[in-house]
PDB file of N, CA, C and O in Angstrom:
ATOM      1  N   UNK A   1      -0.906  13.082   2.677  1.00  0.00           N
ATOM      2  CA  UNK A   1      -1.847  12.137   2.097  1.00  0.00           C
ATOM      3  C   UNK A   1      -3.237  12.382   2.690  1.00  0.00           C
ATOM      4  O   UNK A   1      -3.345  12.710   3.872  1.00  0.00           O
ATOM      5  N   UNK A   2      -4.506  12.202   1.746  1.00  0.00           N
ATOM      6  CA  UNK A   2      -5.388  12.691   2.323  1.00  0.00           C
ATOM      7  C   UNK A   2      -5.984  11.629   2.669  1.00  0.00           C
ATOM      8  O   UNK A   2      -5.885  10.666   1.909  1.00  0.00           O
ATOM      9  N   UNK A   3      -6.992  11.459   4.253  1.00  0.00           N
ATOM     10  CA  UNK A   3      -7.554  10.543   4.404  1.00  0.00           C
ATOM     11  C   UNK A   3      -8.983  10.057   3.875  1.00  0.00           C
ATOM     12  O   UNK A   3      -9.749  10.697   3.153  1.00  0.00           O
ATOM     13  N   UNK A   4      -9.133   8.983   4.317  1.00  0.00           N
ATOM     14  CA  UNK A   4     -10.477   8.726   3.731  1.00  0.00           C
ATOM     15  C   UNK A   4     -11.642   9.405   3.741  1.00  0.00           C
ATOM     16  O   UNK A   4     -12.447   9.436   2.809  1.00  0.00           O
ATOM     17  N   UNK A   5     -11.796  10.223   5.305  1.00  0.00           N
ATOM     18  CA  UNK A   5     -12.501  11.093   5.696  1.00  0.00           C
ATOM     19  C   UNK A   5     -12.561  12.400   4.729  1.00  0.00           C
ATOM     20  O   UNK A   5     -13.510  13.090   4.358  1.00  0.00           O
ATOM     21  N   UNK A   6     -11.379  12.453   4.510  1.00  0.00           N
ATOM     22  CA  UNK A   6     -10.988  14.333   3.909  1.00  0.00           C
ATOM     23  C   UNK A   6     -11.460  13.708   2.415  1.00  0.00           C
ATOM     24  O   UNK A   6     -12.197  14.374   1.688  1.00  0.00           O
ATOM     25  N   UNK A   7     -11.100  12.719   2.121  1.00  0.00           N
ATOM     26  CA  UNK A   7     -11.537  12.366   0.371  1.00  0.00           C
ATOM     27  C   UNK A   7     -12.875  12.562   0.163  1.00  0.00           C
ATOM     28  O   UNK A   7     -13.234  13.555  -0.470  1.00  0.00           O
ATOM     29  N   UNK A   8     -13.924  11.531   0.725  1.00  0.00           N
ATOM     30  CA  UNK A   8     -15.462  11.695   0.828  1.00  0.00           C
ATOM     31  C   UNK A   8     -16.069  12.986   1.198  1.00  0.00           C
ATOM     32  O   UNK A   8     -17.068  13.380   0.596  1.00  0.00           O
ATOM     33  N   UNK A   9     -15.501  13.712   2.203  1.00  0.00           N
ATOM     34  CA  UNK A   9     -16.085  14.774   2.314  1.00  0.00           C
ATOM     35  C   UNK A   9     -16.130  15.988   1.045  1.00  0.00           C
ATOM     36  O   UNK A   9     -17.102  16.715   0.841  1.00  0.00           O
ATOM     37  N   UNK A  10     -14.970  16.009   0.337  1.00  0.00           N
ATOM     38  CA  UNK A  10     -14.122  16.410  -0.657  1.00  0.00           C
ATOM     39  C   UNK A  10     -15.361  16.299  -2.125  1.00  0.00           C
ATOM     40  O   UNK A  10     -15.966  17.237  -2.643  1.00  0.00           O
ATOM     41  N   UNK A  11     -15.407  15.160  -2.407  1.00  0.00           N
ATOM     42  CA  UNK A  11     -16.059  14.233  -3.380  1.00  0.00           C
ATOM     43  C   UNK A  11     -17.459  14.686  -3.340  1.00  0.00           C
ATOM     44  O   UNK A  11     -18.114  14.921  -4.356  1.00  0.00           O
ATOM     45  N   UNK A  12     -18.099  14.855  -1.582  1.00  0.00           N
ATOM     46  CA  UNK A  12     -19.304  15.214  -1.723  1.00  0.00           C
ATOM     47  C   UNK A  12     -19.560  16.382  -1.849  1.00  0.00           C
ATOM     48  O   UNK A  12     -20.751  16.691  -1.877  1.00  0.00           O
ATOM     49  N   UNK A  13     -18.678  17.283  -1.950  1.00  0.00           N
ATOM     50  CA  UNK A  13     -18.618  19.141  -1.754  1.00  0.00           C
ATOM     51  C   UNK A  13     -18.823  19.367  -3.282  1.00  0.00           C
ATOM     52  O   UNK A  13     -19.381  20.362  -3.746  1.00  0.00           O
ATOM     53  N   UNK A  14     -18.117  17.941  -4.298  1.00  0.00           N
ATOM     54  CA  UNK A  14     -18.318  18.909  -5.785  1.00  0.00           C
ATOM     55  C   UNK A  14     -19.881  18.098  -6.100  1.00  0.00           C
ATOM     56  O   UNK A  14     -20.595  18.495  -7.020  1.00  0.00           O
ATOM     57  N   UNK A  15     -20.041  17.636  -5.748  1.00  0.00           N
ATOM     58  CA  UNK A  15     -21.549  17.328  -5.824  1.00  0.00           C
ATOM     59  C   UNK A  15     -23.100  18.684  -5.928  1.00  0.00           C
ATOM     60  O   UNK A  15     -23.355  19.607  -5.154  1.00  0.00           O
ATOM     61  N   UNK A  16     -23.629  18.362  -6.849  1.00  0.00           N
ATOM     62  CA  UNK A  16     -24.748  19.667  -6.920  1.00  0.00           C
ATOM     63  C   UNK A  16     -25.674  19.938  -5.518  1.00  0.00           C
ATOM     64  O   UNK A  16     -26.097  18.942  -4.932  1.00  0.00           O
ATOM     65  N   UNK A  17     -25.863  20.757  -5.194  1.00  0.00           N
ATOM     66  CA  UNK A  17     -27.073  20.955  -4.251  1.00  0.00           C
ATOM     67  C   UNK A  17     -28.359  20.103  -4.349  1.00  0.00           C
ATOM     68  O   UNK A  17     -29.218  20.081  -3.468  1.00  0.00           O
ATOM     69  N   UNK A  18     -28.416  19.328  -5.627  1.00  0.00           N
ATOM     70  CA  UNK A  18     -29.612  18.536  -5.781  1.00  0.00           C
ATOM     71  C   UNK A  18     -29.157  17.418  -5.678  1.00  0.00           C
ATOM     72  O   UNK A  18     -29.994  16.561  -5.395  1.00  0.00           O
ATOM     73  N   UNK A  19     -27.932  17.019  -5.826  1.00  0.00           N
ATOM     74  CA  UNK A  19     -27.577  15.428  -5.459  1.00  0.00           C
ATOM     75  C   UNK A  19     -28.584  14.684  -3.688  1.00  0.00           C
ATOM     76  O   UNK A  19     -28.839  15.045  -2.540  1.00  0.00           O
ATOM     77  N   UNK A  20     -28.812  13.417  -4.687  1.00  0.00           N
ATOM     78  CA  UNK A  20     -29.836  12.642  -3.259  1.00  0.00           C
ATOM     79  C   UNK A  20     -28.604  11.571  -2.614  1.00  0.00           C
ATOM     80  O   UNK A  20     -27.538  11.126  -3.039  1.00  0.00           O
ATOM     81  N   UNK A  21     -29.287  11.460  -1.533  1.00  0.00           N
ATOM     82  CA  UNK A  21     -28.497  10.143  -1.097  1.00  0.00           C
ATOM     83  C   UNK A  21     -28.151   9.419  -2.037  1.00  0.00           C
ATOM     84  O   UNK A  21     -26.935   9.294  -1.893  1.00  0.00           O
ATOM     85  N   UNK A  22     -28.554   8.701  -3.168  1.00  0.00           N
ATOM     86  CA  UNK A  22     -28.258   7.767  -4.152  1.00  0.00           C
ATOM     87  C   UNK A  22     -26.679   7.911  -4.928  1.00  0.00           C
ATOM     88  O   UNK A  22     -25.954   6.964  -5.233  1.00  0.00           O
ATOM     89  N   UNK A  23     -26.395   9.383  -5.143  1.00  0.00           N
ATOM     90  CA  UNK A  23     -25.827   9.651  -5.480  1.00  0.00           C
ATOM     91  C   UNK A  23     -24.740   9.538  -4.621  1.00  0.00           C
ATOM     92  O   UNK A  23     -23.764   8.792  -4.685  1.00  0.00           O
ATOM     93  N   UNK A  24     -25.185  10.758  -3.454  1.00  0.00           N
ATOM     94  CA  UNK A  24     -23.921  10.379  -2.453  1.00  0.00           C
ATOM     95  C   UNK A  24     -23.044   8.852  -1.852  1.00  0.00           C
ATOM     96  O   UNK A  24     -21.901   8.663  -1.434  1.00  0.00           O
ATOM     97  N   UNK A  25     -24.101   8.060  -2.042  1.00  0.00           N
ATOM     98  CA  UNK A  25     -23.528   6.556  -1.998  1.00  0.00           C
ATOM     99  C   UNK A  25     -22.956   5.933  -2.992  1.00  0.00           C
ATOM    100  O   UNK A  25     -22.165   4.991  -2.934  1.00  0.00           O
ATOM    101  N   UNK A  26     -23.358   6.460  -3.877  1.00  0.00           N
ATOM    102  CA  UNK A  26     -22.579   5.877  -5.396  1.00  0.00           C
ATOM    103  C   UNK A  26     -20.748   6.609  -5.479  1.00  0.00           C
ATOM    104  O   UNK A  26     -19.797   5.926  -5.858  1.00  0.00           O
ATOM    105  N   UNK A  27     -20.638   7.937  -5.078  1.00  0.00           N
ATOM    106  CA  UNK A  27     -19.694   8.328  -5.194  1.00  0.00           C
ATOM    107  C   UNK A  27     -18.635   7.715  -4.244  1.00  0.00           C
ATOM    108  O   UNK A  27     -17.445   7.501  -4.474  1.00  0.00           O
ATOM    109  N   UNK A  28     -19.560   7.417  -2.802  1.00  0.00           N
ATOM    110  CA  UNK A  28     -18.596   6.722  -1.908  1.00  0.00           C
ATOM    111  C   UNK A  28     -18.299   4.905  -2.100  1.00  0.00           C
ATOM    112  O   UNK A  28     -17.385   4.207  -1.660  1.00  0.00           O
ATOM    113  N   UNK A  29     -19.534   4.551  -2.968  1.00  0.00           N
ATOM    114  CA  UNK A  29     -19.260   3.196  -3.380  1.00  0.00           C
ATOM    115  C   UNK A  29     -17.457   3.312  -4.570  1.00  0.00           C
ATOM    116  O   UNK A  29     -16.594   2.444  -4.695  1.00  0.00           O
ATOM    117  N   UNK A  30     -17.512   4.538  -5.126  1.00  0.00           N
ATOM    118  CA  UNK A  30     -16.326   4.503  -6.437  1.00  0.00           C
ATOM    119  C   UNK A  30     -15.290   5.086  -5.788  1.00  0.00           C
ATOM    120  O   UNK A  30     -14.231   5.020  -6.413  1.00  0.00           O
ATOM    121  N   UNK A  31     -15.231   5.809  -4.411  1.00  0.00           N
ATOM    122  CA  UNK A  31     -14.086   5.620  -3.675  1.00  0.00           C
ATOM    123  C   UNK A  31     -13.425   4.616  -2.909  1.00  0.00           C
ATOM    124  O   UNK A  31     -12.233   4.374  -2.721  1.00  0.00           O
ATOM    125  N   UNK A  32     -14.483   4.089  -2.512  1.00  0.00           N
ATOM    126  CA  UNK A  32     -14.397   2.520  -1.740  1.00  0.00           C
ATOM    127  C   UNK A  32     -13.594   1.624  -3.311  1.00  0.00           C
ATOM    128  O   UNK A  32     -12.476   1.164  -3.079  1.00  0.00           O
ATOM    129  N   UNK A  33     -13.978   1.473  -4.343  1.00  0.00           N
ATOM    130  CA  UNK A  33     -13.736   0.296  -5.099  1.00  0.00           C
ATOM    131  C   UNK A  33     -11.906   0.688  -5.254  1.00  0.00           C
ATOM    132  O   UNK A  33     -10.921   0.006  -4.972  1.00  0.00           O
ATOM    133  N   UNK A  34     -12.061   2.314  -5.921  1.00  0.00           N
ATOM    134  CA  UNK A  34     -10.489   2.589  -6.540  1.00  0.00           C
ATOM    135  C   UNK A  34      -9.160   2.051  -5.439  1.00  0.00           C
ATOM    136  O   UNK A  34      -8.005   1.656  -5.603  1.00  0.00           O
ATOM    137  N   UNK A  35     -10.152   2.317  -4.152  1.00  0.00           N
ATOM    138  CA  UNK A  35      -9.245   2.466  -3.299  1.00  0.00           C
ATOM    139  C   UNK A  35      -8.440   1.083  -2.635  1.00  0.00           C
ATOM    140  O   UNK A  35      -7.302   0.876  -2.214  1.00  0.00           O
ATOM    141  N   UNK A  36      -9.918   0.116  -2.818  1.00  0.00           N
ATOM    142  CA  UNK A  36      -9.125  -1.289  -2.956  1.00  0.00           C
ATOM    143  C   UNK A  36      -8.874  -1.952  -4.208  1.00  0.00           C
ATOM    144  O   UNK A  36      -8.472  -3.109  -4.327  1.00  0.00           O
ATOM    145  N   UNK A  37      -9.126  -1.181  -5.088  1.00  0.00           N
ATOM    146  CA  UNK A  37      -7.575  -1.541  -6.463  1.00  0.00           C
ATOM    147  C   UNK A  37      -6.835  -1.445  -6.781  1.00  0.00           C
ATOM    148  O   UNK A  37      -6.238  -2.020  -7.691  1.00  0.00           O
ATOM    149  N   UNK A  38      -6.501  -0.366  -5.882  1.00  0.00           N
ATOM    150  CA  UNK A  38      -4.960   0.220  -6.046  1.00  0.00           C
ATOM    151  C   UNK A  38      -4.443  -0.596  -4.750  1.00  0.00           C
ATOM    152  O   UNK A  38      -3.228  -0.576  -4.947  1.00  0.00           O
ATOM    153  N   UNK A  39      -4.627  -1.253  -3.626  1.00  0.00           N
ATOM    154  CA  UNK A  39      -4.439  -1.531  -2.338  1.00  0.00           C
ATOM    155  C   UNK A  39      -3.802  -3.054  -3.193  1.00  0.00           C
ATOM    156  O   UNK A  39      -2.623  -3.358  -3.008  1.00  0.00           O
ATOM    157  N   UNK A  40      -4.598  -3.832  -4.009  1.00  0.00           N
ATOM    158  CA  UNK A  40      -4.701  -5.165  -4.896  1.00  0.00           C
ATOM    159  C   UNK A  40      -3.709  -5.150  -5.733  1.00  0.00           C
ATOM    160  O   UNK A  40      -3.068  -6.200  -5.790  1.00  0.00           O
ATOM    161  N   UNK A  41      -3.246  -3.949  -6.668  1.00  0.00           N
ATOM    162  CA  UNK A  41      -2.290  -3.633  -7.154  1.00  0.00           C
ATOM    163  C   UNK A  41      -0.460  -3.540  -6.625  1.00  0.00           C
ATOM    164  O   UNK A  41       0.556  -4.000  -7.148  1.00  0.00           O
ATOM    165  N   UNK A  42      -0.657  -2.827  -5.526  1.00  0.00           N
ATOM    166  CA  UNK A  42       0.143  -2.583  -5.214  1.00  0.00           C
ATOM    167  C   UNK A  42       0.482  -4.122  -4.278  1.00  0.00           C
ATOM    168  O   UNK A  42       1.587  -4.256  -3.752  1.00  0.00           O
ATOM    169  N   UNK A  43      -0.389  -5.010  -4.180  1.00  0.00           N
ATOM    170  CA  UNK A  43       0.148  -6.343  -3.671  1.00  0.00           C
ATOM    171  C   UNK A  43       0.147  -7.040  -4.304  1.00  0.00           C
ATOM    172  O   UNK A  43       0.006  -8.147  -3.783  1.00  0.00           O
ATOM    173  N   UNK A  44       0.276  -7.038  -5.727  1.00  0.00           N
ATOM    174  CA  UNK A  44       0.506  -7.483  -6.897  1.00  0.00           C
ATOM    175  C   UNK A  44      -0.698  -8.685  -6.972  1.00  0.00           C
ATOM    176  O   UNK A  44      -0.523  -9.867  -7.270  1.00  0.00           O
ATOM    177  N   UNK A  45      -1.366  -8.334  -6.782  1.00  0.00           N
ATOM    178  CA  UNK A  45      -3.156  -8.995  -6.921  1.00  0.00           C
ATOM    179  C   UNK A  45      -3.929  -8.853  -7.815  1.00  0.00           C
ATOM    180  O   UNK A  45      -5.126  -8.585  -7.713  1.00  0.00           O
ATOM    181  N   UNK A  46      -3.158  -9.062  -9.011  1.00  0.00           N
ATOM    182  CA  UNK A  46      -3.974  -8.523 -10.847  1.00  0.00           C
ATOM    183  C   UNK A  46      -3.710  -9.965 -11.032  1.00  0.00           C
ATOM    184  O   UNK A  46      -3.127 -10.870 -10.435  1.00  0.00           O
ATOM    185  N   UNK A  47      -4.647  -9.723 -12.523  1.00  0.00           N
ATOM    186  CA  UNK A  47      -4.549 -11.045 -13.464  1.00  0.00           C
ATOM    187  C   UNK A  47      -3.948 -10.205 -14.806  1.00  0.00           C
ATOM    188  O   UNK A  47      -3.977  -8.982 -14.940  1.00  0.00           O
ATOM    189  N   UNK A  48      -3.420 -11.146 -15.719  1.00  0.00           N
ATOM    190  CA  UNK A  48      -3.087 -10.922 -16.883  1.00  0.00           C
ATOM    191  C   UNK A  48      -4.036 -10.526 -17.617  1.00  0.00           C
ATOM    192  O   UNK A  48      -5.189 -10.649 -17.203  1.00  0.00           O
ATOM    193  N   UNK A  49      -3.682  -9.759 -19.319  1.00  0.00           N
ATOM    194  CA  UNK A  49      -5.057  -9.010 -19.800  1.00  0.00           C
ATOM    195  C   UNK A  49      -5.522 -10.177 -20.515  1.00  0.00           C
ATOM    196  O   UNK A  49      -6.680 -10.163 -20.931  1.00  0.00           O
ATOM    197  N   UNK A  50      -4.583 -11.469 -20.777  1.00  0.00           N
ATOM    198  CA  UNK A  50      -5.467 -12.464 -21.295  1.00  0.00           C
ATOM    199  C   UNK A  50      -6.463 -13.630 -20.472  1.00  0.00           C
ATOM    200  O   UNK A  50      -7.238 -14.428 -21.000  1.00  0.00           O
ATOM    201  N   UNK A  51      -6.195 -13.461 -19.121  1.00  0.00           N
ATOM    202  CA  UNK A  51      -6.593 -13.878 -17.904  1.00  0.00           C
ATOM    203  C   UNK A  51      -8.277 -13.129 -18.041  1.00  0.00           C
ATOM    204  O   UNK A  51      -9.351 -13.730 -18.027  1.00  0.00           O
ATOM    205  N   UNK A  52      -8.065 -11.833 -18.154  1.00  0.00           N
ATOM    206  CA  UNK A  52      -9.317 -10.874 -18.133  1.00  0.00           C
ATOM    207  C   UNK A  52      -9.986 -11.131 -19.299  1.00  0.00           C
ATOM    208  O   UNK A  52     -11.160 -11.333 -18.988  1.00  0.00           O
ATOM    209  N   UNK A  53      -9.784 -11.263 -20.916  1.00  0.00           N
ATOM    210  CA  UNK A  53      -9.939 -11.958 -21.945  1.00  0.00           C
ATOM    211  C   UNK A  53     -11.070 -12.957 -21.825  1.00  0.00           C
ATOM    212  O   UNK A  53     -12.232 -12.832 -22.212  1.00  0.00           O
ATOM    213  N   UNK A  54     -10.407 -14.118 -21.122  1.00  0.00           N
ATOM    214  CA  UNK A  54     -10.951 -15.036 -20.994  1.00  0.00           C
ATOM    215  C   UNK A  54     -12.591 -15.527 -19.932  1.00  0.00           C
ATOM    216  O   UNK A  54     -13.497 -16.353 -19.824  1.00  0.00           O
ATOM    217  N   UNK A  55     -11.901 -14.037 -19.274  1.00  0.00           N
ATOM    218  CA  UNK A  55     -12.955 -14.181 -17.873  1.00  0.00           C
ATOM    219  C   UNK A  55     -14.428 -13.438 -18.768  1.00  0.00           C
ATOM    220  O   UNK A  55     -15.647 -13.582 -18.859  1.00  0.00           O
ATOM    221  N   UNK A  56     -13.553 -12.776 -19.183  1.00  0.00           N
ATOM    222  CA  UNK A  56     -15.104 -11.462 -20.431  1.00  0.00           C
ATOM    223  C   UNK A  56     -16.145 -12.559 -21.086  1.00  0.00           C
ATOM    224  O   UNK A  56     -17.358 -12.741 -20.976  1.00  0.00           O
ATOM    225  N   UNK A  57     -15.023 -13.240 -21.864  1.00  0.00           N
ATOM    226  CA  UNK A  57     -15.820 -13.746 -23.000  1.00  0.00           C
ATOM    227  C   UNK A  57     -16.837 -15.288 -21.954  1.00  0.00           C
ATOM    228  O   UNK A  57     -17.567 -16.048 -22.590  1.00  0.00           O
ATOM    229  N   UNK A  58     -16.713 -15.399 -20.887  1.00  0.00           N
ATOM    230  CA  UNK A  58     -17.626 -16.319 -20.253  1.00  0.00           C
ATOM    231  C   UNK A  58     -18.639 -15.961 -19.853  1.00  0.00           C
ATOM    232  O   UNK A  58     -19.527 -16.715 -19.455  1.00  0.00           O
ATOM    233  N   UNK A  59     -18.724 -13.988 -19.903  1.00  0.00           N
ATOM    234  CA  UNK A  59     -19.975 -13.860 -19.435  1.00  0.00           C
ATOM    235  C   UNK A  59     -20.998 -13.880 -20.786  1.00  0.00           C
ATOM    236  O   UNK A  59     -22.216 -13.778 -20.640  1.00  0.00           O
TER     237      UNK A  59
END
């Protein structure tokens, strides 16, 4: 299993030579999120899709 370390570093290697910090934080912001959704998931920490439905149409 790869760690968090080996992932980000990983993530930032396919990144272009012109990528800025902005970028590099954005990619580690979308490892950070997946990684506690699957963490939420797997502790059965979802809502239903009509739960989500309902939450949409309030914004």
């Amino acid at each position: 299993m790869e760690t968090l370390k080996q992932e980000a570093i990983r993530v930032i290697s396919k990144l272009p030579d012109t990528a800025n910090i902005d970028d590099i934080m954005y990619e580690l912001y979308v490892i950070d999120k997946v990684k506690k959704g699957r963490e939420a998931a797997e502790r059965g920490d979802t809502i239903s899709i009509e739960e989500l439905k309902r939450e949409m149409q309030a914004w």
